[in-house]
N, C-alpha and C positions, 0 to 999 in steps of 0.2 A: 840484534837484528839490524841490517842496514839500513839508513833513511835517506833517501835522495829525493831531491825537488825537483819533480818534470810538470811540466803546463803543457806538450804535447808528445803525442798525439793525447786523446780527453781522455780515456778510460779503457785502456789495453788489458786484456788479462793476461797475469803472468802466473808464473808457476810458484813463486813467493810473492805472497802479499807484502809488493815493498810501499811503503808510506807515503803519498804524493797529495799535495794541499790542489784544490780543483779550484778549475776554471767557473765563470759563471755561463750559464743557460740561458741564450736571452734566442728568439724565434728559431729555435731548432740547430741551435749552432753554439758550440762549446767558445768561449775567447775567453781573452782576459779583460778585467772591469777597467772602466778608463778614468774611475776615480783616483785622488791625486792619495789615498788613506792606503799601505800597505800593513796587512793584516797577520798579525806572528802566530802559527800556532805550537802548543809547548805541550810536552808530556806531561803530565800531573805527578806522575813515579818517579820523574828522573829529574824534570825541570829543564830539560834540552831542548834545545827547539827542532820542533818537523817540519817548518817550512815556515813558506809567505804568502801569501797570494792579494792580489787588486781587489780593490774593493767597485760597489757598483757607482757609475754617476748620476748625476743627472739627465743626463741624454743616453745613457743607458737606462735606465728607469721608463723612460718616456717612450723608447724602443719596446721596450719590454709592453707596457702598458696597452700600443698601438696591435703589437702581436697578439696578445690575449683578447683583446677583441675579435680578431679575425678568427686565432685557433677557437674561439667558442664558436665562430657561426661555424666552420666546418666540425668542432668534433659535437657539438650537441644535432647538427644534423643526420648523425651515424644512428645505426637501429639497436636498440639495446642491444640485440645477442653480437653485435660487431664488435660495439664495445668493449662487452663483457670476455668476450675472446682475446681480444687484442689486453688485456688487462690481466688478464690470465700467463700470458705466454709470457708479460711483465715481469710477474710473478716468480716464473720457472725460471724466468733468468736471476732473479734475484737470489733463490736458493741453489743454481748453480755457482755465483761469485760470495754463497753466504761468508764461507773462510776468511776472503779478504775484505769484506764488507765488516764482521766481525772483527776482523785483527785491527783494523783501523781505526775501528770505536774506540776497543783496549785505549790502543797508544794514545787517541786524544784526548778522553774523556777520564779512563784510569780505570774502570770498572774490571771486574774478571772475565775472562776470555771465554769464561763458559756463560757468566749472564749476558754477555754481548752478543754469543754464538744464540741462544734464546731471542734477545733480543731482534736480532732480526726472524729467526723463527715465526714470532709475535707478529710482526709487521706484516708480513707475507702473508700470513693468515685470515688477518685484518682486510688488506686489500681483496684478497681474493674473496673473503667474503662479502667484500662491498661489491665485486662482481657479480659475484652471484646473484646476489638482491638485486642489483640491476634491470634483469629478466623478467621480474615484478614488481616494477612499479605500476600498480596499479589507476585507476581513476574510478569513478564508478557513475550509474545514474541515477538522477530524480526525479520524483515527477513533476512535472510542469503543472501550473493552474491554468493553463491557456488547453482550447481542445485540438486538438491533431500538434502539440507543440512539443520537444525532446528537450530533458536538460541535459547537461552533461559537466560533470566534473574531472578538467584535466588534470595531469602533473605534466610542468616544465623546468626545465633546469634553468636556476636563479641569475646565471651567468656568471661572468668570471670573479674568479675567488682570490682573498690575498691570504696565503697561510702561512701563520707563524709560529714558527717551534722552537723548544729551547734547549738547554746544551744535556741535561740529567737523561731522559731517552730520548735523543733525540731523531733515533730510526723508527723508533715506536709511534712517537708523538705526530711527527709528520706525516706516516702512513696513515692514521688515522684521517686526518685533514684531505689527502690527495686521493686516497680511496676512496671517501666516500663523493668528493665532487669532481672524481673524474667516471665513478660510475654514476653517478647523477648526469652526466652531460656539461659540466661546467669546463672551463679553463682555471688553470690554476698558474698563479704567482706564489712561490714556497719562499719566504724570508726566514732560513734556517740560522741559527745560533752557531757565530764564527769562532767562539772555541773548537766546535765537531764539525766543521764542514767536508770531508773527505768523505765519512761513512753516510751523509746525508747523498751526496753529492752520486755515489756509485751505486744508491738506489734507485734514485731520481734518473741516471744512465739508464739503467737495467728500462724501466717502466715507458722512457720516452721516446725509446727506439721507432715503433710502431705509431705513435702520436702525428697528428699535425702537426708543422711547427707552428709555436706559438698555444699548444695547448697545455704544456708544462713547461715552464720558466723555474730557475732557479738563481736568485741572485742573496748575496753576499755585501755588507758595509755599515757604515754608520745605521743605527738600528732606527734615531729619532725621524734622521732623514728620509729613512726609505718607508719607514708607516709611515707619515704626513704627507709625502709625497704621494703614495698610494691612495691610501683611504679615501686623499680631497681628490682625487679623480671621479669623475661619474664611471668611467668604463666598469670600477669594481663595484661590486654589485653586494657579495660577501665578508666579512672579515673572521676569519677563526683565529684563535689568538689562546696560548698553552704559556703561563707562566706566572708574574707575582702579580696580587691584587693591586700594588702603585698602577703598575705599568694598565694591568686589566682597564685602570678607570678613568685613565688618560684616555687607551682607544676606544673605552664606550664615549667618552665624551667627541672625540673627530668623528666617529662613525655616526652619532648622531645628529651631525651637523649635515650629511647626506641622505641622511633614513637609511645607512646600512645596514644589513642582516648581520649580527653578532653570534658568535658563539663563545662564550670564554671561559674557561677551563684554569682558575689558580690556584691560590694557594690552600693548602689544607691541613690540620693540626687532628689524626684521626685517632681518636678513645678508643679503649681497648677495656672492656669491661671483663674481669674473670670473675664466674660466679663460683662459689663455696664448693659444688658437684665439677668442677670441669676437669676435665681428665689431664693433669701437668704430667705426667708421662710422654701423652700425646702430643698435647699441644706448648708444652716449653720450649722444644726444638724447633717447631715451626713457627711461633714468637720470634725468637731470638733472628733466626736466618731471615725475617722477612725484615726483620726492623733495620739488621745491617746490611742488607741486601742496598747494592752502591752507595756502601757508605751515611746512609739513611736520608741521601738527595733524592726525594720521591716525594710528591704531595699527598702521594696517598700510602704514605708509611706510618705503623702503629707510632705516636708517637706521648700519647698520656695512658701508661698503663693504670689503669683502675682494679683494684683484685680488694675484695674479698677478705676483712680482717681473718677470718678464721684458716684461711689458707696462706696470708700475706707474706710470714714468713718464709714458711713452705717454697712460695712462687720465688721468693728475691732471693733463695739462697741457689736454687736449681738455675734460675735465669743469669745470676751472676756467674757462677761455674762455666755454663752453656759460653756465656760472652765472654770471658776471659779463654778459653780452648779456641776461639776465632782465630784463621792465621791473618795476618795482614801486614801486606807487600805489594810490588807490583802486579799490577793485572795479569801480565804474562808469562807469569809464575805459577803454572799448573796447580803449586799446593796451595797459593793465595785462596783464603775465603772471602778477604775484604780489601780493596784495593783504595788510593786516596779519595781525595776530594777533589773537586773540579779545579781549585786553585789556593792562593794564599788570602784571599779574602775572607772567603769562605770558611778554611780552618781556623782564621782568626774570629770568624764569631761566634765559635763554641765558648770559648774560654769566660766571654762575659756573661754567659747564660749557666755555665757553671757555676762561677762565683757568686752569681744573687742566689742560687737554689742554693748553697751552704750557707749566703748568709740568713738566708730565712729558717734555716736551720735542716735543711738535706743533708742526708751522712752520701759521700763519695764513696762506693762500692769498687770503683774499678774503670779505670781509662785516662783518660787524659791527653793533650796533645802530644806529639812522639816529636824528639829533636833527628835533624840530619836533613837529608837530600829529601825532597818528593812532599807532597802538602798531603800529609798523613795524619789522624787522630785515631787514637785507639778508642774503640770500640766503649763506649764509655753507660754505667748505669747509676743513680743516685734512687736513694731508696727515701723513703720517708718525706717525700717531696711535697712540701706544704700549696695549698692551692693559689698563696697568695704570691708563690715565685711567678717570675717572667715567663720562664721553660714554659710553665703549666698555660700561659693563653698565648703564648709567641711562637710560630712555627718554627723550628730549630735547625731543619731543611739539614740535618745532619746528622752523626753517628751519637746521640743523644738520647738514653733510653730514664724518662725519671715515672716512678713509681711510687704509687700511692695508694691507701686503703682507705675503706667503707665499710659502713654498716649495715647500712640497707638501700635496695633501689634505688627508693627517691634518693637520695645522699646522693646514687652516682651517677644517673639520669641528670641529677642538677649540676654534677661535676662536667658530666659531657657536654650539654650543653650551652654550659655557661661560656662561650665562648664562639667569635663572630664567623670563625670557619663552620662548614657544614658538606663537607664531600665527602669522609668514608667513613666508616667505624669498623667494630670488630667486637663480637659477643662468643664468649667460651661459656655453656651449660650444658646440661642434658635437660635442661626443665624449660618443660614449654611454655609454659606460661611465662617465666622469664624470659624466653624469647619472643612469645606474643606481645609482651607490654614492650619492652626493649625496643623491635620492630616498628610500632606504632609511635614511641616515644621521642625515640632519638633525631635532633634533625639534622639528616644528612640525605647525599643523595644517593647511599650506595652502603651497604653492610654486610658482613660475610660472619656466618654461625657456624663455628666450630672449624673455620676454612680462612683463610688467607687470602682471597681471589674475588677482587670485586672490579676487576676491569677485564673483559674479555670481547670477541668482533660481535659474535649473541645479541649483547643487551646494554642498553644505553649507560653512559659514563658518563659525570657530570655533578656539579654542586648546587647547593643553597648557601643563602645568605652571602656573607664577604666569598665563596668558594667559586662562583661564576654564574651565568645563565645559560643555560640550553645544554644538548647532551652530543657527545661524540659516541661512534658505535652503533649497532643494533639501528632497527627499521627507525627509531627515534632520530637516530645521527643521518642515516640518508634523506631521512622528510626534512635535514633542514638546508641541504640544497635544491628544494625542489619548489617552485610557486605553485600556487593554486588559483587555477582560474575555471571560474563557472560559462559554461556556453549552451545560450538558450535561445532555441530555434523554432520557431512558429513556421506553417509551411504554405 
């Protein structure tokens, strides 16, 4: 496929989705950053480069800031059903450029052209769902102790929002953040992850047409700079923030030097318990595909499988076969099942997490890193994974599947969660009572029985513990750009 680098005009549609690194978003107007940091971005399959682009400065930043306050007084002044229209028809643009929106992701992130073609799928959904719930937000009233006096409890959007997303989905992850506080009424600043800035960038087009300017900003650059800069402002009011617990508890700690609203969404390490009854017909092949599904960069990927001595063998011999049959190549490779990793760092810290699970005595079943062009690791499983390796409490954020058995609940109740992540898990039985106690036991913020799917626009997303605070999605995720203010009137 061709790749050319244009910076104008901002976001043309063409007939081929050709590859073009974007401009930043700062009050309604596409340019280039006038910081002095030129940003390379690189195919992950090939190692070639797509382009460049500016990064943001300081006086862009300060621009940007100045904007979002005004695009908040004009778009939280709009009447929800305006909104929610105008966010909508966002929407339909976004699934008319889904093709190049998708092909974009591929090339910079690496993933399959069919999880990408989803992946914006997902997004659109998202938002348009936060539209909708827009229509209802409700307040309600209470009664007064005074006589002839009315209470009343409002909802008001929190004001302008900084949101941060990061490179693994990162069409997904954003939508989440900009849907719900731009149907909440807020202004949004998006500080998206400048490995994938293209397929961020042609959403964030798509949704801002219609906007004030100054009610979606998008910028791009040094990552430390632009949240410290942000955060210590008063204008921002929110921070959402999608990525690793380090970085999570630097921004709790800026945000709480303002009293900002946090949302934050990291890391997660999610158990996978198979009980003795669970159907491995069924559920092996939905195992395997979810685990290496991009490559297994996803925080809410199975990543400690727990099964069941009586079946154990059973499972690691079906799940081994299943993951060796993976194809893996580049994303835009129609047969590709698995495509690389985001970069060379990254495939490099497989390797050390393999080698402590053999030395604690793990048998290597199958994978390992792949020599040649493209930051690729095969699809890799270890079996007999003792509880006391790294793998088993260290997020692996990778193609990394290690496997281990149990005797009984408590054994793997205590296996799950012995350990400081708490955002998904995964329970295979037919028995209910296994899933009753399981349910109740496990602490996470988020579980799927006999299902693979625990993040959807429905119902709120979110962890415990080291995994974050607060939830994205569902009427949970819209209440948290919204203030609550009581008004009580005596007459």
């Amino acid at each position: 496929m061709p790749l050319s680098h244009m910076t104008k005009p901002a976001f043309v549609e063409v007939s081929v989705p050709v590859y073009r690194t974007p401009e930043l978003l700062i009050n309604g107007r596409w340019r280039p950053g006038r910081g002095a940091l030129r940003i390379a971005v690189c195919n992950p399959a090939t190692e070639e480069p797509l382009g460049e682009f500016s990064s943001a400065s300081k006086e862009d930043l300060s621009e940007a800031l100045a904007a979002s306050a005004f695009g908040f007084a004009a778009w939280s002044q709009r009447p929800n059903r305006e909104r929610a229209e105008i966010l909508e028809r966002g929407v339909a643009r976004m699934l008319e450029r889904l093709e190049t929106i998708a092909t974009w992701l591929t090339l910079e992130q690496g993933k399959t052209l069919a999880e990408s073609r989803q992946e914006v799928q997902i997004a659109a959904e998202m938002i348009k769902w936060y539209a909708e719930e827009s229509r209802r937000v409700y307040g309600r009233l209470a009664s007064s102790r005074l006589v002839g006096a009315n209470m009343e409890v409002r909802k008001y959007p929190v004001g302008p929002v900084l949101a941060l997303s990061p490179w693994n989905y990162p069409v997904i992850l954003t939508a989440r953040k900009i849907g719900g506080a731009l149907a909440a009424g807020c202004s949004v600043i998006v500080k998206a992850a400048e490995e994938t800035p293209a397929a961020v960038a042609a959403m964030v087009d798509c949704l801002q047409a219609e906007l004030p300017p100054g009610a979606l900003q998008l910028v791009y650059g040094n990552p430390v700079e632009i949240s410290e800069t942000l955060i210590a402002s008063p204008v921002i009011r929110k921070v959402s923030f999608t990525g690793s617990v380090d970085v999570g508890r630097t921004l709790a700690r800026h945000c709480a030097e303002g009293f900002k609203r946090t949302t934050l969404e990291l890391g997660g390490h999610a158990p996978v318990i198979v009980w003795a009854d669970a159907d491995l017909d069924r559920f092996v092949p939905m195992l395997v595909g979810h685990k290496f599904r991009n490559a297994g960069q996803a925080c809410l990927a199975p990543t400690r499988f727990l099964v069941h001595k009586s079946i154990e063998r059973e499972f690691c011999d079906r799940f081994v076969a299943a993951t060796q049959a993976l194809k893996v190549g580049d994303g835009m490779n129609t047969a590709t099942q698995m495509g690389p990793m985001i970069n060379a760092r990254r495939k490099s810290a497989m390797a050390p997490l393999v080698a402590d699970a053999l030395k604690h005595g793990a048998d290597l079943a199958c994978g390992g890193a792949m020599d040649g062009l493209g930051h690729f690791h095969a699809p890799t499983v270890l079996r007999n994974v003792p509880i006391t390796a790294r793998i088993m409490s260290q997020e692996p954020f990778g193609p990394l599947a290690p496997i281990t058995g149990f005797n009984t609940l408590e054994e793997a109740l205590a296996i799950a969660n012995d350990n400081p992540y708490g955002l998904a898990a995964y329970l295979f039985t037919d028995s209910r009572r296994i899933a009753h106690q399981v349910t109740d036991r496990l602490e996470v913020g988020a579980i799927a029985i006999n299902n693979v799917i625990v993040s959807m626009p429905e119902a709120p997303f979110g962890g415990i513990k080291d995994s974050g605070i607060g939830s994205e999605s569902g009427i949970e995720g819209m209440a948290s750009f919204l203030d609550t203010r009581t008004v009580h009137a005596a007459h």
